[in-house]
NUMARBA-225865 format. One record per atom (N, C-alpha, C, O): residue in three letters; x, y, z. Coordinates in Angstrom, 1 decimal, decimal comma, padded with zeros to 4 digits, always signed. Last residue first. Example, Ala and Ser with C-alpha at 12.3 -4.5 7.8 and 13.67 -1.06 7.14 Angstrom:
! NUMARBA-225865
<'SER'; <+012,8; -002,2; +007,1>>,
<'SER'; <+013,7; -001,1; +007,1>>,
<'SER'; <+012,9; +000,0; +007,9>>,
<'SER'; <+013,4; +001,1; +008,0>>,
<'ALA'; <+013,2; -005,7; +007,8>>,
<'ALA'; <+012,3; -004,5; +007,8>>,
<'ALA'; <+013,2; -003,3; +007,8>>,
<'ALA'; <+014,2; -003,3; +008,5>>,
***
This chain:
! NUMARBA-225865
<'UNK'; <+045,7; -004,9; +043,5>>,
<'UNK'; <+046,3; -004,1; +044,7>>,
<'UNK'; <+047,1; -004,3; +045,4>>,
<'UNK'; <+047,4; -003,5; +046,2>>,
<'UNK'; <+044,4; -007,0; +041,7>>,
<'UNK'; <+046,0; -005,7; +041,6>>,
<'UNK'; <+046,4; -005,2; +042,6>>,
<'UNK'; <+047,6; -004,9; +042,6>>,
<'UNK'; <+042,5; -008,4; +042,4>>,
<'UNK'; <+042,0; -007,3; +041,4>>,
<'UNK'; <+043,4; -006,2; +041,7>>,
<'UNK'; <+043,4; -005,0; +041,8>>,
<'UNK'; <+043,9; -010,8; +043,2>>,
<'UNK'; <+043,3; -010,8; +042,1>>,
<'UNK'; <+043,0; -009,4; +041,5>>,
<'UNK'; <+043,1; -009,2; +040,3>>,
<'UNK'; <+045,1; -009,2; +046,1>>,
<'UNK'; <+045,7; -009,5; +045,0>>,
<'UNK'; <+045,2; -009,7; +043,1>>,
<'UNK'; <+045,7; -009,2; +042,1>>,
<'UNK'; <+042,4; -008,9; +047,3>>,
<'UNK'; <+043,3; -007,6; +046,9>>,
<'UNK'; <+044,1; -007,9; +045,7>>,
<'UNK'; <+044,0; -007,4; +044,6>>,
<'UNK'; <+041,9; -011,6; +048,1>>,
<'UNK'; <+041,0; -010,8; +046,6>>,
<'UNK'; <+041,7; -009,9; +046,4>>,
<'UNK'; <+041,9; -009,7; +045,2>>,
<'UNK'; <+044,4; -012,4; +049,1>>,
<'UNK'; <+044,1; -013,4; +048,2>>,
<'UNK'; <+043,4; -012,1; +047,0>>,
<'UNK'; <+043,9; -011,7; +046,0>>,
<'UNK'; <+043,4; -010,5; +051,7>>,
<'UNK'; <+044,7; -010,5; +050,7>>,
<'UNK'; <+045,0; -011,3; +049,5>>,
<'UNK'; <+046,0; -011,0; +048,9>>,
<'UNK'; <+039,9; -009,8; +051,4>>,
<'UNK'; <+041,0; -010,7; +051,8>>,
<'UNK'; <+042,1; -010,5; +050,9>>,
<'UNK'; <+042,0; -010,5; +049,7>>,
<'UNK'; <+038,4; -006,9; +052,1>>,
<'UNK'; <+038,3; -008,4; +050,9>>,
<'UNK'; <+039,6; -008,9; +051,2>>,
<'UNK'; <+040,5; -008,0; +051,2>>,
<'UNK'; <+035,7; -006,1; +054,8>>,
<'UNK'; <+037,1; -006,0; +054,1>>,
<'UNK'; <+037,5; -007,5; +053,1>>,
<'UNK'; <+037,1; -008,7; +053,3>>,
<'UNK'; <+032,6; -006,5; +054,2>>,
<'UNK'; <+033,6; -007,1; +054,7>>,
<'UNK'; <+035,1; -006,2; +053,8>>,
<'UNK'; <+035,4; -006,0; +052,6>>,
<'UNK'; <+030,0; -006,2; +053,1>>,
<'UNK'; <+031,0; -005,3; +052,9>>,
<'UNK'; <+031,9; -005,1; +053,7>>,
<'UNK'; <+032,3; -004,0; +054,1>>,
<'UNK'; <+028,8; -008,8; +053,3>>,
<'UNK'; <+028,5; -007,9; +051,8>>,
<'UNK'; <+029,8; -006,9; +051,8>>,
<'UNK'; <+030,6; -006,8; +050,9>>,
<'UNK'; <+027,8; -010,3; +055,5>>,
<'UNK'; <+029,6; -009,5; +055,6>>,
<'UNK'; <+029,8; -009,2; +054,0>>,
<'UNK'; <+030,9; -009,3; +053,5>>,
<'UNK'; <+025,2; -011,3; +054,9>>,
<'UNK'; <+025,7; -010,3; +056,0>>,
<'UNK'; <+027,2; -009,6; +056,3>>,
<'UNK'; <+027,6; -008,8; +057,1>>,
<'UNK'; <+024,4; -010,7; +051,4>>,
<'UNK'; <+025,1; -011,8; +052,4>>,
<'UNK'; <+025,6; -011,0; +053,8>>,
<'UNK'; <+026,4; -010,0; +053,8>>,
<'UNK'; <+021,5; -010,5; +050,2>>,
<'UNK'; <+022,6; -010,0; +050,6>>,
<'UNK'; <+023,4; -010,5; +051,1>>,
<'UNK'; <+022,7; -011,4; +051,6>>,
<'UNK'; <+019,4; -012,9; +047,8>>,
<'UNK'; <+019,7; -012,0; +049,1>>,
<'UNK'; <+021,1; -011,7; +049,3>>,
<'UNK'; <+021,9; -012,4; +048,7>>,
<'UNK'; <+017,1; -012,3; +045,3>>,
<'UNK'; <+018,7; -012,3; +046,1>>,
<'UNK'; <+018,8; -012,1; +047,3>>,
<'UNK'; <+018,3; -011,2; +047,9>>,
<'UNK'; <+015,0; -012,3; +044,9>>,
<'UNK'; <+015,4; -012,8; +043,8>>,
<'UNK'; <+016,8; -012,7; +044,1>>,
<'UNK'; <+017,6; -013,1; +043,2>>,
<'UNK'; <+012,8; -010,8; +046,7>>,
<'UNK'; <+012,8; -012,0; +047,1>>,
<'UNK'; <+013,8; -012,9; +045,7>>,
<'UNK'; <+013,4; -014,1; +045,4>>,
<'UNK'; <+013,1; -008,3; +045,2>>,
<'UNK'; <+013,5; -008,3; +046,6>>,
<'UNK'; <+013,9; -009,8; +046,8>>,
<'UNK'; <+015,1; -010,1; +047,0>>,
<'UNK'; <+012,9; -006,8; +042,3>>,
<'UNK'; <+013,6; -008,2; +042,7>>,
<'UNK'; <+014,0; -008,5; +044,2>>,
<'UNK'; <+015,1; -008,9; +044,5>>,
<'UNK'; <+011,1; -004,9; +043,4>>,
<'UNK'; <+010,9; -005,9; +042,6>>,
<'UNK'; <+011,6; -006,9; +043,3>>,
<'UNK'; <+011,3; -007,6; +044,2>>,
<'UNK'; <+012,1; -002,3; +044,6>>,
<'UNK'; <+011,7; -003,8; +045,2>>,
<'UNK'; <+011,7; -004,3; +044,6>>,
<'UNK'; <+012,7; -005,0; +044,9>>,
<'UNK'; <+010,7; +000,2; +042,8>>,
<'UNK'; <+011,5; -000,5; +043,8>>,
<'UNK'; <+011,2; -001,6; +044,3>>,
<'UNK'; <+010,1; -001,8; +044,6>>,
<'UNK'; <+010,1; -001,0; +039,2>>,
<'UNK'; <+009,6; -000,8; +040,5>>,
<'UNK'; <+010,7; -000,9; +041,9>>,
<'UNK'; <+011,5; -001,9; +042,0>>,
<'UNK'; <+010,9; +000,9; +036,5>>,
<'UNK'; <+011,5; +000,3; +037,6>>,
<'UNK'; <+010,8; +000,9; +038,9>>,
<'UNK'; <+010,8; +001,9; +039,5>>,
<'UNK'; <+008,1; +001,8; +033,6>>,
<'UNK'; <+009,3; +002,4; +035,2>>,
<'UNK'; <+009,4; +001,3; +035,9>>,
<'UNK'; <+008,4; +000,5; +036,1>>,
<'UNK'; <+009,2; +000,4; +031,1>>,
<'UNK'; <+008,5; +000,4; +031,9>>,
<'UNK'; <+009,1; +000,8; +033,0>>,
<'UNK'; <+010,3; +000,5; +033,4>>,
<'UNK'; <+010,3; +002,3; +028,2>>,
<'UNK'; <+010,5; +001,5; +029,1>>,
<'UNK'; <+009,3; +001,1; +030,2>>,
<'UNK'; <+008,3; +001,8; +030,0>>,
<'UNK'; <+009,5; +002,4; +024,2>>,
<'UNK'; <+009,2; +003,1; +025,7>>,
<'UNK'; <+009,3; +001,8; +026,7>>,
<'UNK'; <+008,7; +000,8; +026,5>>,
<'UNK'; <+011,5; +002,5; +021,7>>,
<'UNK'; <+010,4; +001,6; +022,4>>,
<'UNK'; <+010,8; +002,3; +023,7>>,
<'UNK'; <+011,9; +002,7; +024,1>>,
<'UNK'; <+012,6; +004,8; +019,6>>,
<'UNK'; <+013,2; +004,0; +020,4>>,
<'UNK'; <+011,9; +003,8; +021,6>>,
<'UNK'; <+011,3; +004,7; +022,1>>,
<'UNK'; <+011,5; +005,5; +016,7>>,
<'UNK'; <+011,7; +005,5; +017,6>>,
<'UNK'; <+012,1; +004,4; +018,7>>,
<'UNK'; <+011,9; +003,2; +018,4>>,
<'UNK'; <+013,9; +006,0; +014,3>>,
<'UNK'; <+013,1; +005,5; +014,1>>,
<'UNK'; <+013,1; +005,1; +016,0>>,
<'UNK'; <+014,0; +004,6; +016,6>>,
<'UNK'; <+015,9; +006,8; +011,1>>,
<'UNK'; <+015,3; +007,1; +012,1>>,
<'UNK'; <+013,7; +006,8; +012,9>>,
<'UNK'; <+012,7; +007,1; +012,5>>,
<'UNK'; <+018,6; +005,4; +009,0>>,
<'UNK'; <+016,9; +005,2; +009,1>>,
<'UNK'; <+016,7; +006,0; +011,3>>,
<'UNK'; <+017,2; +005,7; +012,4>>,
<'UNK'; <+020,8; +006,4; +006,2>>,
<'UNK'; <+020,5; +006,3; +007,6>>,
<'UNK'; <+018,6; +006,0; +008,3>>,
<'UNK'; <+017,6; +006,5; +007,8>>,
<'UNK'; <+020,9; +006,2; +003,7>>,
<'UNK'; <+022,3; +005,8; +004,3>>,
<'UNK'; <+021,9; +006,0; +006,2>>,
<'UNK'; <+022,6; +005,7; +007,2>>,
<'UNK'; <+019,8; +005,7; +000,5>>,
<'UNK'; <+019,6; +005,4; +001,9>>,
<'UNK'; <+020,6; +005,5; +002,6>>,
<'UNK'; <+021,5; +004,8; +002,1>>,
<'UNK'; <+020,9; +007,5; -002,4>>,
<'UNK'; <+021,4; +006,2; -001,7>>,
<'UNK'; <+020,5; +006,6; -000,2>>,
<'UNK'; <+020,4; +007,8; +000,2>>,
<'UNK'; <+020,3; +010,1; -003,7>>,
<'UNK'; <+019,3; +008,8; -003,6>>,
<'UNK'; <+019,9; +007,6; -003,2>>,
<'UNK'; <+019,4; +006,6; -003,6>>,
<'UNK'; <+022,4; +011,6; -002,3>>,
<'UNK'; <+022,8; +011,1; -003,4>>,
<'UNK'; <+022,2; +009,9; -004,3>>,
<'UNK'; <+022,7; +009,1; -005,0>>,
<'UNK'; <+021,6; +010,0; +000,9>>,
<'UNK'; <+021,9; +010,9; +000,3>>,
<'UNK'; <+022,1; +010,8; -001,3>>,
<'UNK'; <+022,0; +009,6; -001,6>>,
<'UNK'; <+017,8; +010,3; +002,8>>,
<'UNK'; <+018,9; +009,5; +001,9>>,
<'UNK'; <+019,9; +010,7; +001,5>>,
<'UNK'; <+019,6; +011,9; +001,5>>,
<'UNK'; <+016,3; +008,5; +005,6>>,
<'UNK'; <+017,2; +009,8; +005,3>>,
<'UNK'; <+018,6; +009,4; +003,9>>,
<'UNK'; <+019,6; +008,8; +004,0>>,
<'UNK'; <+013,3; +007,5; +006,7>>,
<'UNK'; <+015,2; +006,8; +005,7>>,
<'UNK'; <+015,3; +008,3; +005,3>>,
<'UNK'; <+014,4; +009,0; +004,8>>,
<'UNK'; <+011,6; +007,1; +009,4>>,
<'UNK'; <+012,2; +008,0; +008,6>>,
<'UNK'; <+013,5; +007,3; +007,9>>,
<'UNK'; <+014,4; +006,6; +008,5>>,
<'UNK'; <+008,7; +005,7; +010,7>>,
<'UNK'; <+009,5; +005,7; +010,1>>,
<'UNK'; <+010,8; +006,6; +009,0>>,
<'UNK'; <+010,7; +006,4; +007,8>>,
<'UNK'; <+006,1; +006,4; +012,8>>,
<'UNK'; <+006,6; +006,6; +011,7>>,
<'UNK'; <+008,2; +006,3; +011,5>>,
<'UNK'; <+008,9; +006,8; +012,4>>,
<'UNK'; <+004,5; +006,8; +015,4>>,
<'UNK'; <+004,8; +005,5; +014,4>>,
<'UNK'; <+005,1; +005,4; +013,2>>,
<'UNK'; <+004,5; +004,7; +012,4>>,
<'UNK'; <+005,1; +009,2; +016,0>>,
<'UNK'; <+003,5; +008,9; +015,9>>,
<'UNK'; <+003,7; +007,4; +014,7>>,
<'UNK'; <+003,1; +007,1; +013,7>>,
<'UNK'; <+007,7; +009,6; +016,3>>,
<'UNK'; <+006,7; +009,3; +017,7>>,
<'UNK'; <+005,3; +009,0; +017,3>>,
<'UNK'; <+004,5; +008,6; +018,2>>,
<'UNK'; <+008,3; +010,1; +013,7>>,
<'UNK'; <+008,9; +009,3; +014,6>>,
<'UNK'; <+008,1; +009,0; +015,1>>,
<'UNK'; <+007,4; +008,1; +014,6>>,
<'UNK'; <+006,7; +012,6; +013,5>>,
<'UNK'; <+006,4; +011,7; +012,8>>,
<'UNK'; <+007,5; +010,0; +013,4>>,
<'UNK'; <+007,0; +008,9; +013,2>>,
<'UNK'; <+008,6; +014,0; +015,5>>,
<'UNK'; <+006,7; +014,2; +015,5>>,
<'UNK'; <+006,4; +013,0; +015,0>>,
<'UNK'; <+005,9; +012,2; +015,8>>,
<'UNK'; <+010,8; +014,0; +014,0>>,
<'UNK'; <+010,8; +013,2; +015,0>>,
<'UNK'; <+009,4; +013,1; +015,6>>,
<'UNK'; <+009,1; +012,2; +016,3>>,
<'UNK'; <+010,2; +016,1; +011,8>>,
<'UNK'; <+010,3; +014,2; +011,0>>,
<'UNK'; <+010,5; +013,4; +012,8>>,
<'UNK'; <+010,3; +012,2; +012,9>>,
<'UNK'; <+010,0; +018,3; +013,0>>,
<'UNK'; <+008,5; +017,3; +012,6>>,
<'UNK'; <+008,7; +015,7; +012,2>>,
<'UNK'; <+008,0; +014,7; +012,2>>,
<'UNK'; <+012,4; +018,3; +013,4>>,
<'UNK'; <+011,5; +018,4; +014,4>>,
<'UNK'; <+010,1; +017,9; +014,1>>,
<'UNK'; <+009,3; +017,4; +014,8>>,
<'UNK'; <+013,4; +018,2; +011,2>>,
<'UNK'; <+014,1; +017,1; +012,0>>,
<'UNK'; <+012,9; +017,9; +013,0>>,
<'UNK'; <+012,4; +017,0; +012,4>>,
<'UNK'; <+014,0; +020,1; +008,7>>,
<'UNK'; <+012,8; +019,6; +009,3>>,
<'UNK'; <+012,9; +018,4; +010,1>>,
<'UNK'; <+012,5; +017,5; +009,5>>,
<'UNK'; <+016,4; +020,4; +007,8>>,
<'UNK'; <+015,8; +021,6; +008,2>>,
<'UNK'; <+014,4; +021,3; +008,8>>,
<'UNK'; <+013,8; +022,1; +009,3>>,
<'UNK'; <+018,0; +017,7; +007,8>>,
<'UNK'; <+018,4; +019,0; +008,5>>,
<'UNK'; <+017,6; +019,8; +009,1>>,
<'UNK'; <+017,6; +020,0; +010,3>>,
<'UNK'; <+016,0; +016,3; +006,2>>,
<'UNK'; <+016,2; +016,4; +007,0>>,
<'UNK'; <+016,3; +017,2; +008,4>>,
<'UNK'; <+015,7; +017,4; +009,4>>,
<'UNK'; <+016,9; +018,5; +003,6>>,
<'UNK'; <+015,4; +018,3; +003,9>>,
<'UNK'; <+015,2; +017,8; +005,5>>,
<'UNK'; <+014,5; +018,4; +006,2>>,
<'UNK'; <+019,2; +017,1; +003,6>>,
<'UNK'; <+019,1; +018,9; +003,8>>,
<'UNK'; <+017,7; +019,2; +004,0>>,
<'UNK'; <+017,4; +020,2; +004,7>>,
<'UNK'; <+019,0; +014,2; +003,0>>,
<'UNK'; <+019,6; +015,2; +004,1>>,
<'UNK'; <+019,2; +016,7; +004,4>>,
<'UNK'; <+019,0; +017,2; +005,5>>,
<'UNK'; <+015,7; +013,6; +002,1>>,
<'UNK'; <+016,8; +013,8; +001,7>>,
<'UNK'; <+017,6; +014,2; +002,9>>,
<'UNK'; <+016,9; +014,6; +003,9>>,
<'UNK'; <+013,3; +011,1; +002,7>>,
<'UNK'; <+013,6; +012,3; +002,3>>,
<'UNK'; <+015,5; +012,2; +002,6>>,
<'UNK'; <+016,2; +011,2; +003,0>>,
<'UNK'; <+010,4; +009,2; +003,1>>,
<'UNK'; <+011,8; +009,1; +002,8>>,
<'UNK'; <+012,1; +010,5; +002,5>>,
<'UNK'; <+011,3; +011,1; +001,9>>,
<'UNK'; <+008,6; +006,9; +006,0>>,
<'UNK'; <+009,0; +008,5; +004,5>>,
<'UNK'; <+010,4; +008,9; +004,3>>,
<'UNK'; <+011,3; +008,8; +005,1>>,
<'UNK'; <+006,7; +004,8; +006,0>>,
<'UNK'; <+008,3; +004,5; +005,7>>,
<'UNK'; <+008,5; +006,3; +005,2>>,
<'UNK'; <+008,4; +006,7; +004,0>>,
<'UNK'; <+004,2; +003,9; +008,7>>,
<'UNK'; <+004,4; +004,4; +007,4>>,
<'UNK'; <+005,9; +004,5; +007,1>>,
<'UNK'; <+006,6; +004,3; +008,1>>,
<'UNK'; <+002,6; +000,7; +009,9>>,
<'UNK'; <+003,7; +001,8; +010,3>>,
<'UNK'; <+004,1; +002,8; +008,9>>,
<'UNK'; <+004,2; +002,2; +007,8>>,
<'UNK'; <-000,3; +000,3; +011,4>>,
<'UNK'; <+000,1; +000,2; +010,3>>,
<'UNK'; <+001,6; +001,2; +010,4>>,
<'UNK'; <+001,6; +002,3; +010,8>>,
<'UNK'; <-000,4; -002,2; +014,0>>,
<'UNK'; <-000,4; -000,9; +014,0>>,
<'UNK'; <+000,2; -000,6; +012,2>>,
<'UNK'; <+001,0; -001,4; +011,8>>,
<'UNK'; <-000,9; -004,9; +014,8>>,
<'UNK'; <-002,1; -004,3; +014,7>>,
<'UNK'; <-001,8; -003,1; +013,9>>,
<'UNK'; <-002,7; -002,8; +013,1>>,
<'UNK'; <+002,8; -005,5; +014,0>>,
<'UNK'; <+001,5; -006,1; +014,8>>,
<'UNK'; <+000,4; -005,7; +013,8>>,
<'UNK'; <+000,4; -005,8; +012,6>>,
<'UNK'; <+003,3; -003,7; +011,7>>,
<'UNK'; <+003,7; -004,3; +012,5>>,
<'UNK'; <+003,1; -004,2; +013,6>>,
<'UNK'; <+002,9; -003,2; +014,2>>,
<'UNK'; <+002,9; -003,3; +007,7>>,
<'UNK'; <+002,3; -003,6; +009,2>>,
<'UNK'; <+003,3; -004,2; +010,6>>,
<'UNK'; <+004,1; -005,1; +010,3>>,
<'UNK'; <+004,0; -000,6; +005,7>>,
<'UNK'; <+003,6; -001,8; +006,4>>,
<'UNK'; <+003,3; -001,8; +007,6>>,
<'UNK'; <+003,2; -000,9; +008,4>>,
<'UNK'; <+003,7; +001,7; +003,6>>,
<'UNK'; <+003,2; +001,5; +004,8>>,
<'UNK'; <+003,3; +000,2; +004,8>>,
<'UNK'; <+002,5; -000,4; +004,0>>,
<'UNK'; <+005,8; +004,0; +001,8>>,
<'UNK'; <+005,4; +002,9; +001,9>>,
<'UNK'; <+004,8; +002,4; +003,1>>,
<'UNK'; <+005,6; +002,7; +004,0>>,
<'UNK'; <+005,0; +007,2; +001,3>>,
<'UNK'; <+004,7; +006,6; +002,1>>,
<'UNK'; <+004,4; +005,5; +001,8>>,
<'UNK'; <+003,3; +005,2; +001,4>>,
<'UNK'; <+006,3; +010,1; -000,7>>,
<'UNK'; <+005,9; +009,1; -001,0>>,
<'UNK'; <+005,9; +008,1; +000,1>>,
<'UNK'; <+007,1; +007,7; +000,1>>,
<'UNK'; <+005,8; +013,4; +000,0>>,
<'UNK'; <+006,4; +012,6; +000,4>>,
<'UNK'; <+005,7; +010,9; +000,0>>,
<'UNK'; <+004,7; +010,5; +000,6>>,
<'UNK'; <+005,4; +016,9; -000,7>>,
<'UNK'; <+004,6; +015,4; -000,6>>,
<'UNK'; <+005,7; +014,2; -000,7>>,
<'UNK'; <+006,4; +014,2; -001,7>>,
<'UNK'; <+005,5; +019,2; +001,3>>,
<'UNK'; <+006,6; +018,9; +000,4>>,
<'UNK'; <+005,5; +017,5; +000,1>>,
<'UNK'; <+004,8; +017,2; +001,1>>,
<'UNK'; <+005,2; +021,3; +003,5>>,
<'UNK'; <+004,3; +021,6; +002,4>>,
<'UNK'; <+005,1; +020,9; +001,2>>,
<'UNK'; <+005,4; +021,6; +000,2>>,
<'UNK'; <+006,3; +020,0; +005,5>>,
<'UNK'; <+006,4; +021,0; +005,3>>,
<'UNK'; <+006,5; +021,8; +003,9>>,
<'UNK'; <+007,3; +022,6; +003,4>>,
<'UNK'; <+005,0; +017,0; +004,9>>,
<'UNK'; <+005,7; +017,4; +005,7>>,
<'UNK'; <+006,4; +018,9; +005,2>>,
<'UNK'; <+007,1; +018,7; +004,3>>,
<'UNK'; <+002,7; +014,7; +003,7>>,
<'UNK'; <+002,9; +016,3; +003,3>>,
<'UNK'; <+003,9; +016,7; +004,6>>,
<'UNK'; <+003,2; +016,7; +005,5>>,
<'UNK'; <+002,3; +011,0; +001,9>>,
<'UNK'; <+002,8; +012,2; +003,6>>,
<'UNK'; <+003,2; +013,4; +003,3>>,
<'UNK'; <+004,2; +013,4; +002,6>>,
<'UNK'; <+000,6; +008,9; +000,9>>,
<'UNK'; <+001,2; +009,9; +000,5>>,
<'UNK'; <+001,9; +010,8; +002,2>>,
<'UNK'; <+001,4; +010,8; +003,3>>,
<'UNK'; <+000,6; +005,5; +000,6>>,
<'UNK'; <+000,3; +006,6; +001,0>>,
<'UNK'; <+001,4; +007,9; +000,5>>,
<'UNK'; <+002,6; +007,9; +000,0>>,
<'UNK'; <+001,1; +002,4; -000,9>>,
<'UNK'; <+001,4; +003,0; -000,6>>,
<'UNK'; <+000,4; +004,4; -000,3>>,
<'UNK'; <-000,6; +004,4; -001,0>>,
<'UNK'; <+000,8; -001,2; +000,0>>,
<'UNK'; <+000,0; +000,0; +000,0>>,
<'UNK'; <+000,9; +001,2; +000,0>>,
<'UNK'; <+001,6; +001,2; +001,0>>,
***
């Protein structure tokens, strides 16, 4: 399927595939075009878009959002270690030695 995409009044040819449920679009533009519109083309990032940045009609770079983390629960891994009660024992002349000292 291809679509069309208007990014700063320029029409842009949009191959769209699918990944999962979500359809993702491909827009392709130039370096200097890039350059000067890198704030909408990361808009379009974030809205599941796709960017190939070409030069000299060669592709040479793809931009493309980086997957959202889940916040780190404290605790979690509580019951997945435990501590050892001399954790911060002075380390024996044997371990000094191994790590150089």
């Amino acid at each position: 399927m291809i679509e069309v995409a208007v990014i700063e009044d320029r029409v842009h040819e949009v191959g769209v595939h699918q990944v999962g449920a979500i359809e993702v679009g491909v827009i392709e533009v130039g370096v200097h075009e890039a350059k000067s519109t890198l704030s909408r083309l990361l808009r379009a990032v974030e809205a599941v878009q796709e960017v190939v940045i070409r030069r000299g009609g060669l592709p040479v770079a793809k931009l493309v959002a980086i997957p959202s983390r889940q916040p780190r629960l404290l605790g979690e891994d509580a019951e997945r270690y435990e501590v050892p009660d001399d954790f911060d024992a002075p380390l024996t002349d044997d371990e000094l030695r191994a790590f150089g000292a």
